[in-house]
C-alpha positions in Angstrom: 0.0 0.0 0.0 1.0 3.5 -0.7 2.1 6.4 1.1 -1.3 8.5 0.2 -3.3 5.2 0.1 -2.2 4.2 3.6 -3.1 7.6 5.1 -6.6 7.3 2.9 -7.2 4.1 5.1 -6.1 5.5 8.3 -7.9 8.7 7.8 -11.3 7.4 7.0 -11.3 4.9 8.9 -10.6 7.4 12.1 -13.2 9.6 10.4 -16.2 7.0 10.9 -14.5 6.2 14.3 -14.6 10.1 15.2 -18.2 10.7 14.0 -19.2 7.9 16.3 -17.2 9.3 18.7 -19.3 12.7 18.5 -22.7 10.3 18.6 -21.4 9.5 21.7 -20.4 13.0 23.2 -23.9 14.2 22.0 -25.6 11.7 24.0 -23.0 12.1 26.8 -24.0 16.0 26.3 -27.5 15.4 27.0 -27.4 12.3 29.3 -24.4 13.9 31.4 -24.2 17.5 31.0 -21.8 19.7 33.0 -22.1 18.4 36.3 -20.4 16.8 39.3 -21.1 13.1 37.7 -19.7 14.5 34.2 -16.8 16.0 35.8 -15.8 12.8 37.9 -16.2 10.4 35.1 -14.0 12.5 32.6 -11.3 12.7 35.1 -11.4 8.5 35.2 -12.0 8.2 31.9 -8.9 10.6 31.4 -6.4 8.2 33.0 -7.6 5.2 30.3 -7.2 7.6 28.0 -4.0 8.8 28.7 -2.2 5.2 28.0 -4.4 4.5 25.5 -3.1 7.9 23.3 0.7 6.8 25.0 0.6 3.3 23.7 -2.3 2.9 20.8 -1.1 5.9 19.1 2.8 7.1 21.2 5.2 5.6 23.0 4.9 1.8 22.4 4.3 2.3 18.7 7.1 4.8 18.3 9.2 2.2 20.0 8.4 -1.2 18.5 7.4 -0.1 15.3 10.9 0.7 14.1 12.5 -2.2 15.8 10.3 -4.7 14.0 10.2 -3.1 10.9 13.9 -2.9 11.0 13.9 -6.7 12.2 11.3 -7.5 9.5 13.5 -5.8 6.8 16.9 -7.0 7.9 16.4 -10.7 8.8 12.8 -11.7 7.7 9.1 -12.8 8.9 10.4 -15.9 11.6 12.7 -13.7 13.7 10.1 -10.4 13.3 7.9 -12.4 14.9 9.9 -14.1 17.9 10.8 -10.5 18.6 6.6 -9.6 19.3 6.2 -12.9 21.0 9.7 -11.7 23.2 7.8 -8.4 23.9 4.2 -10.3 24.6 6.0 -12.3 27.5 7.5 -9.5 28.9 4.5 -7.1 28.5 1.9 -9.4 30.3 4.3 -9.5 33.5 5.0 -6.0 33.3 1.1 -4.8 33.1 -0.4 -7.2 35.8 2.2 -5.6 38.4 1.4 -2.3 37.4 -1.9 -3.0 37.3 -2.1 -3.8 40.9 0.0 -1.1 41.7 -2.3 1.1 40.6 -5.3 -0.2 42.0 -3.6 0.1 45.5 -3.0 3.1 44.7 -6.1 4.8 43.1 -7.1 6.9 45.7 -3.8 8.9 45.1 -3.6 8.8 41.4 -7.0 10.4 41.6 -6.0 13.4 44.1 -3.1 13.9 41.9 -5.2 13.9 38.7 -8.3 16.7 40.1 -6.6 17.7 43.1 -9.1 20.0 43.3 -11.7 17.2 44.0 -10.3 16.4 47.4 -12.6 19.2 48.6 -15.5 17.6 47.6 -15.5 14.1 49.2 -18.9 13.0 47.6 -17.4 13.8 43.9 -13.8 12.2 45.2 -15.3 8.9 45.9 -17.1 8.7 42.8 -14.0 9.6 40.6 -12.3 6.5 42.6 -14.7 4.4 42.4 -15.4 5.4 38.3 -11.1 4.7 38.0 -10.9 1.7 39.8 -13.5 0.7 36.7 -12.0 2.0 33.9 -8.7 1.2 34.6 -7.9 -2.5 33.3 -8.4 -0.4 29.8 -4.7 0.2 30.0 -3.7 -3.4 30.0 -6.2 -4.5 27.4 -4.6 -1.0 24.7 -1.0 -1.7 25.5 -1.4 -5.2 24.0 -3.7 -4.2 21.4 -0.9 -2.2 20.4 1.3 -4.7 20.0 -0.7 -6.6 18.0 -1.5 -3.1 15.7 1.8 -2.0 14.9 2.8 -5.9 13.6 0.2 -5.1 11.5 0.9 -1.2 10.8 4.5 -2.4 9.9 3.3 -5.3 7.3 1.1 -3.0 5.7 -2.0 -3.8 7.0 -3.5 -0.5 8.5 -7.6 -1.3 8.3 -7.6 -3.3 11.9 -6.0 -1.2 14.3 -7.2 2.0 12.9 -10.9 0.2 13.3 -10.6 -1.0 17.0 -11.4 2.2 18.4 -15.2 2.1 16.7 -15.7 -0.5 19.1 -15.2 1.8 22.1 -17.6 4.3 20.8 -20.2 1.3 19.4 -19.9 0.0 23.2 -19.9 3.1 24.9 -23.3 4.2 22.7 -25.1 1.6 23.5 -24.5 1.5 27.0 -25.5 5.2 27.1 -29.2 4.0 25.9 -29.6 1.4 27.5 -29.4 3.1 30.6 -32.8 4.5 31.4 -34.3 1.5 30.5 -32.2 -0.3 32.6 -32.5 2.3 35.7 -28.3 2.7 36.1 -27.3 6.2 36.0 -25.3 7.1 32.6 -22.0 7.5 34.2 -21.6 4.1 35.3 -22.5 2.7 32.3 -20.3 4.3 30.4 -17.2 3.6 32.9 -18.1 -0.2 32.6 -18.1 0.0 28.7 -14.3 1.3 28.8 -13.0 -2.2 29.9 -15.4 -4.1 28.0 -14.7 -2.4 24.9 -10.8 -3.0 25.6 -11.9 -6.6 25.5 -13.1 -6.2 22.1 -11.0 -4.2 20.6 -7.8 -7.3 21.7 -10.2 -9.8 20.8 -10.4 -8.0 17.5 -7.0 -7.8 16.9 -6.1 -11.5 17.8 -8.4 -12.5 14.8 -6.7 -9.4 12.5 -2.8 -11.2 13.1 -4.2 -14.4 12.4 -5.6 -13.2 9.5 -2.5 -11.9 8.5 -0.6 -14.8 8.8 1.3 -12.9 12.0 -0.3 -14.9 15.4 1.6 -14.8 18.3 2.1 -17.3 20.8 2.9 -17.0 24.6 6.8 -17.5 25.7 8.5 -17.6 28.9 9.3 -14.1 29.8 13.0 -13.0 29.6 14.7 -10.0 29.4 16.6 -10.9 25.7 18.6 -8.2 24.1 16.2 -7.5 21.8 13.9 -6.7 24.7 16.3 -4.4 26.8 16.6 -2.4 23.2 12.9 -2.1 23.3 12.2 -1.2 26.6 15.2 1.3 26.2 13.3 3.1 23.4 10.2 2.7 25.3 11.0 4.4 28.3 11.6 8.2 27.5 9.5 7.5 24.8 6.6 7.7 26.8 7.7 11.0 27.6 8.2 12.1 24.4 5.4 11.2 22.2 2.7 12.3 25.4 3.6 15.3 25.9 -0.2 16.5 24.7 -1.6 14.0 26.9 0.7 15.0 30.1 -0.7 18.7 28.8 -4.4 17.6 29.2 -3.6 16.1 32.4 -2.4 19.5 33.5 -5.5 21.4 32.3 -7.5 18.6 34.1 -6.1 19.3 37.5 -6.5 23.1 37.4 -9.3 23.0 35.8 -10.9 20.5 39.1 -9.8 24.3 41.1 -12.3 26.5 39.1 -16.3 26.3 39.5 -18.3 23.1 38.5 -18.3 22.2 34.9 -15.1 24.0 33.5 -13.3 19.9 33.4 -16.2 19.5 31.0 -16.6 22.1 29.2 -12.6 21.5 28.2 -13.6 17.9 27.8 -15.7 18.7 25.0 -14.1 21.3 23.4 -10.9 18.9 23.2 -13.6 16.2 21.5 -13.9 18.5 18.4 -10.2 19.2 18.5 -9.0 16.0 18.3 -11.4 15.2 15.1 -8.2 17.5 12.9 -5.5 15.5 14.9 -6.3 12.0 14.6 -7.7 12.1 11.5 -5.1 14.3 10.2 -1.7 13.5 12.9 -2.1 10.5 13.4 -3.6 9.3 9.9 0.0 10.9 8.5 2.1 9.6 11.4 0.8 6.2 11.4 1.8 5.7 7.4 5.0 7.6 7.9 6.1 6.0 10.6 6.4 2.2 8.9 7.5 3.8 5.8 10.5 6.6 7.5 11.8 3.7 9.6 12.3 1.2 6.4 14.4 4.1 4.5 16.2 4.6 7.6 17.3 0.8 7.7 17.9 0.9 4.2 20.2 4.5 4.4 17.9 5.9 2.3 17.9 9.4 3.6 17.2 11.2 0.8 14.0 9.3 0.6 13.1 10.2 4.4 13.4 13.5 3.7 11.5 13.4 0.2 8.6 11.5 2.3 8.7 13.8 5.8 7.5 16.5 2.7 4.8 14.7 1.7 3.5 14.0 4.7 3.7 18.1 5.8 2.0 18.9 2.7 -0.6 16.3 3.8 -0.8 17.9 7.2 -0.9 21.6 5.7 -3.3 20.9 2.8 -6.2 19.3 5.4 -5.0 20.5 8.7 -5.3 24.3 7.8 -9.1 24.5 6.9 -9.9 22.3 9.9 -8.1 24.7 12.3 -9.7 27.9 10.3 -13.0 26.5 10.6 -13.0 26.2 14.9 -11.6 29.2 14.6 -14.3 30.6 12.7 -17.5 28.7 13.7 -17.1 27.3 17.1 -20.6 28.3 18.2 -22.8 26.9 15.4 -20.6 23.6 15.9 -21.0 23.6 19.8 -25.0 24.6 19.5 -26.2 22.0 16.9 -23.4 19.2 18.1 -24.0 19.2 22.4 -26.7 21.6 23.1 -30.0 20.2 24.4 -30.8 18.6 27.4 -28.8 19.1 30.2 -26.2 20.9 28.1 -27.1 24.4 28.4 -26.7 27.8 26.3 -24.3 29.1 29.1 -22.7 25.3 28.4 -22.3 26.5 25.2 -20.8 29.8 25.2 -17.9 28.6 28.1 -17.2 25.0 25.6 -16.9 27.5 22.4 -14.3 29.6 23.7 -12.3 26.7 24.9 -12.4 25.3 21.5 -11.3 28.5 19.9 -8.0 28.4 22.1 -7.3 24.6 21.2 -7.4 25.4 17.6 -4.8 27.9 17.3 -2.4 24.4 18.5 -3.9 22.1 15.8 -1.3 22.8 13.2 1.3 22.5 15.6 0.1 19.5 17.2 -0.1 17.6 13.4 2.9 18.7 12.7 4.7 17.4 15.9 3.3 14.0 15.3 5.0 13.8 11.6 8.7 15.5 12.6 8.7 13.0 15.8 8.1 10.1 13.5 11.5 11.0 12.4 12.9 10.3 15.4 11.3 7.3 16.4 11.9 6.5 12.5 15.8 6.4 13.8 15.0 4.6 17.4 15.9 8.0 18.6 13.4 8.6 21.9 15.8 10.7 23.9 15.7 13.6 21.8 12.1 14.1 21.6 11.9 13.5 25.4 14.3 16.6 25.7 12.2 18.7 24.1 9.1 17.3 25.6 10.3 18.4 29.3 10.9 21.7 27.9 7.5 22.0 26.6 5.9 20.9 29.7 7.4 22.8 32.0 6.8 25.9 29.6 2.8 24.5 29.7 3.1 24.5 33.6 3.9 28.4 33.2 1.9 29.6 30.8 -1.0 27.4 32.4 -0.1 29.2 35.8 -0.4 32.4 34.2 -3.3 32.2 32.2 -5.8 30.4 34.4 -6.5 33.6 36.4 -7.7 36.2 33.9 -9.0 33.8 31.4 -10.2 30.5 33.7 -10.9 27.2 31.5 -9.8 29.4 28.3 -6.4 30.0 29.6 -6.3 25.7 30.4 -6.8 25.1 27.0 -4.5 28.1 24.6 -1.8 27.0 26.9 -1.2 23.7 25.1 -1.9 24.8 22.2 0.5 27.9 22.1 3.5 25.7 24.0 3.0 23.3 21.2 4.4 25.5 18.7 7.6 25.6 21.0 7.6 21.7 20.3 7.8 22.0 16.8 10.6 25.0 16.4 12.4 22.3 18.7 11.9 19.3 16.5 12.6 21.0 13.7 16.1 22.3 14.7 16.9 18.9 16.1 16.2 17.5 12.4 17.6 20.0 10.6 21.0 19.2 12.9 20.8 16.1 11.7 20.0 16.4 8.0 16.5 15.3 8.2 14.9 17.9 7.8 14.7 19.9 4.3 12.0 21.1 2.9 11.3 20.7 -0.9 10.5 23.2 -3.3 7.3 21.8 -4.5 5.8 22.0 -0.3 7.6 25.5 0.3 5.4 26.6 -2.9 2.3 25.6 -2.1 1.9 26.4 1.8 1.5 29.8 1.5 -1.4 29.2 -1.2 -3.1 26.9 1.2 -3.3 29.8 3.6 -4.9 32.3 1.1 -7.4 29.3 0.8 -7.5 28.6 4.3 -8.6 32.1 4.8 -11.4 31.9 1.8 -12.9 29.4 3.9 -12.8 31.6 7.1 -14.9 34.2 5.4 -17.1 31.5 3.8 -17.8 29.7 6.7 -18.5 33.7 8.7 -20.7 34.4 6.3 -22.7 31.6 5.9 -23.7 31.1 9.5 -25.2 34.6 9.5 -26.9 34.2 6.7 -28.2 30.7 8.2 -28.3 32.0 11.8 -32.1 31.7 11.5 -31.8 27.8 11.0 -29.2 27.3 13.8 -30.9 28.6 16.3 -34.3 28.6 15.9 -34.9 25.9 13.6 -35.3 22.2 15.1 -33.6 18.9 15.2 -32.7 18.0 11.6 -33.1 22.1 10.6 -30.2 23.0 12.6 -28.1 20.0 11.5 -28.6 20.6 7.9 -27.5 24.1 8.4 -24.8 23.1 10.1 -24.0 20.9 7.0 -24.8 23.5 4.9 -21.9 25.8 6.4 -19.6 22.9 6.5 -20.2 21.8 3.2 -20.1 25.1 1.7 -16.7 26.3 3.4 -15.0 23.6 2.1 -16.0 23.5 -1.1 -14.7 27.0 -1.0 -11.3 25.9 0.1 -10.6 23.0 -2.3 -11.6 25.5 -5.2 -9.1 28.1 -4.6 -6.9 25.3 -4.0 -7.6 23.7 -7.4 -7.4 27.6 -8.2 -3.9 29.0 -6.8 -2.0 25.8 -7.3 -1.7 24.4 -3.7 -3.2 21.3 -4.6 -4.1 19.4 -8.2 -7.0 17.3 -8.9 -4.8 14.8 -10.7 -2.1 14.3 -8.4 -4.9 13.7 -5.8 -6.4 10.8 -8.0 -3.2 9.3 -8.8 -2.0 9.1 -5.3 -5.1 7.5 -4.0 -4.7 4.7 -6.8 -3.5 1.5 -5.6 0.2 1.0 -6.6 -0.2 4.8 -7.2 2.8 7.2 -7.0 5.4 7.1 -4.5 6.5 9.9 -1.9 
């Protein structure tokens, strides 16, 4: 599979995954709202979360990726695969001791997480006893990584880029079946987090198989192959979450501020992260398999010819998605959560928390593809260097904004100490020769900004002109105005793209064709 046909299959696969995913926060939205109950489950669902981004989509994949591609490459299928089953055995013991670790200690990893919770004893004890739920997620995501990046590194992107449907299929349903079943929403949907962990390994099992790559179950021991890994691994984890560690720093101030402001950052961050998986990690997840084979083979010219590609993949759909949050958060926000007990004051406070993610979006897209690079070389040190930088520089600028601008200060923090991360990554490449960028990207970034801004004014415009249907119309009204905007921004984009020369119809198609061009 191709470069642009790979990221295709990642990308749209995400995209359905992602548009469930908003199902889900719309019926969260209504079911939940704002409150204490919201607030306590995000901040358990948050830990779950946090090693399922580390290790489904960071650290583990930036680790063992490389190694077993670089196995796969060097000395075939047989030993490739004794190096996962070496991992497997080593990862089971490793996650059933943590795992008890952390349930003995829950009641701290909770204070630590929304220390501001600790003065609420009611919402304390339901955030524990929502965490001690959700937690066995994280052994259930660190193995169906394992299994995902065997299958990211032979090509086969389709399964692990699916298995997060299954959280948001699981997580749906138990969100209506709970009135006719009398339990309260919250618990139903901390319940489905494990469960669905369940599914999405089980799927992944049957994917290998399919693939001809199953693995079976050693004795554990600590083979050179394995120290290598868990070398990489641990200031990778560092290093590819530094978002993650971010959010878990807006999370605990935010707990300090009035009811509802973890929430209304909790859904702000859902519509952020539609531009960043579909876009950072659709491009990260092909680059990554393909950067780490050139790097084996010495082909750096090639690394550097495909780290353009990918930016101009980033740049060419990551730009109108960050103009458009910029430009209509409100209209997105109303028609998307609003209803229920999520309320037009809801609203307002979750709009203006998107508005300060988006300004990181590029950033954070473009973090994902320059770190590949690094993790393309089994280089996690120097990323992790940077990534303390940037989170102390989060800490500060957090610190400093949450009094004069509250929840909105939480959430530009990230997003402005993000664009530290990439001046970082980028001087670190460029130090090394990585990092050059070609004429053909250098020449059509700045026309994708003329079109990004098109779209700004579009999508302005036509949400006065349909503020009628957006906020007095009903139901399926308001949602086809919505698509109305949406639809007619970015129609306005791709044609002055077509237009100025940023992006051609024909290279499009020919990319997308199987055996299509190369980077």
């Amino acid at each position: 599979m191709n470069f642009a046909r790979a990221i295709a299959t990642v990308g749209g696969i995400t995209m359905v995954s992602r548009v469930l995913g908003f199902v889900r926060d719309m019926l969260m939205a209504r079911y939940l709202g704002t409150g204490m109950a919201a607030d306590a489950f995000f901040v358990a669902f948050r830990l779950p979360n946090l090693f399922r981004s580390l290790f489904a989509e960071g650290a583990f994949t930036a680790a063992f990726l490389p190694l077993f591609s670089g196995t796969l490459e060097k000395e075939g299928q047989d030993s490739a695969r004794g190096l996962a089953e070496e991992a497997l055995a080593i990862m089971v013991i490793v996650l059933m001791v943590f795992s008890i670790i952390m349930a003995i200690s829950m009641p701290w990893v909770v204070a630590v997480l929304a220390t501001g919770f600790t003065d609420d004893p009611a919402q304390f004890r339901l955030a524990i006893s929502l965490s001690y739920i959700t937690f066995p997620y994280l052994a259930l995501i660190s193995l169906t990584a394992l299994l995902g990046s065997i299958l990211n590194a032979v090509g086969r992107f389709g399964p692990f880029a699916a298995a997060p449907v299954l959280l948001n299929v699981i997580q749906i349903s138990g969100l209506l079946l709970s009135r006719p079943l009398g339990v309260e929403a919250h618990w139903m949907l901390a319940y489905g987090v494990p469960v669905a962990g369940l599914a999405q390994l089980a799927w992944m099992i049957l994917a290998c198989r399919r693939a001809g790559m199953g693995l079976a179950l050693r004795r554990p021991r600590l083979t050179p192959r394995v120290k290598r890994l868990f070398a990489l691994l641990a200031p990778g984890i560092l290093g590819a979450g530094v978002y993650q560690f971010n959010l878990l720093i807006g999370t605990n101030l935010a707990s300090w501020l009035p009811t509802g402001a973890v929430s209304y950052l909790q859904y702000a961050d859902r519509l952020n992260q539609l531009p960043m998986s579909v876009i950072g990690v659709a491009v990260g997840t092909a680059l990554l398999p393909l950067l780490s084979r050139q790097m084996a083979a010495g082909d750096h010219d090639g690394a550097k010819a495909s780290l353009s590609r990918g930016l101009e993949f980033a740049g060419l759909l990551g730009l109108p998605a960050t103009v458009a949050l910029l430009a209509i958060p409100g209209p997105l926000i109303h028609v998307l959560f609003e209803g229920g007990a999520f309320t037009a004051e809801a609203t307002a406070a979750t709009a203006a928390a998107l508005q300060a993610y988006a300004i990181g979006i590029p950033a954070f897209i473009t973090a994902k593809i320059l770190s590949s690079a690094y993790f393309a070389r089994q280089d996690t040190k120097g990323p992790v260097r940077i990534a303390i930088v940037v989170l102390l520089g989060n800490i500060a600028v957090s610190l400093a904004l949450i009094g004069p601008l509250g929840h909105v200060g939480l959430a530009l923090a990230p997003g402005l100490t993000a664009w530290l991360n990439v001046a970082l990554l980028a001087i670190g490449l460029r130090r090394r020769g990585l990092l050059a960028l070609d004429a053909r990207l250098t020449a059509r970034l700045w026309r994708m900004g003329v079109a990004a801004a098109g779209l700004a004014v579009a999508g302005w415009g036509l949400a006065r002109l349909l503020h009628p249907w957006l906020y007095d119309g009903q139901g399926l009204v308001k949602v086809a105005a919505l698509a109305l905007i949406v639809t007619g921004a970015s129609v306005t984009y791709f044609a002055l793209c077509f237009l100025l020369g940023a992006a051609r119809p024909a290279e499009i198609r020919g990319l997308l064709r199987r055996g299509g061009a190369k980077p």
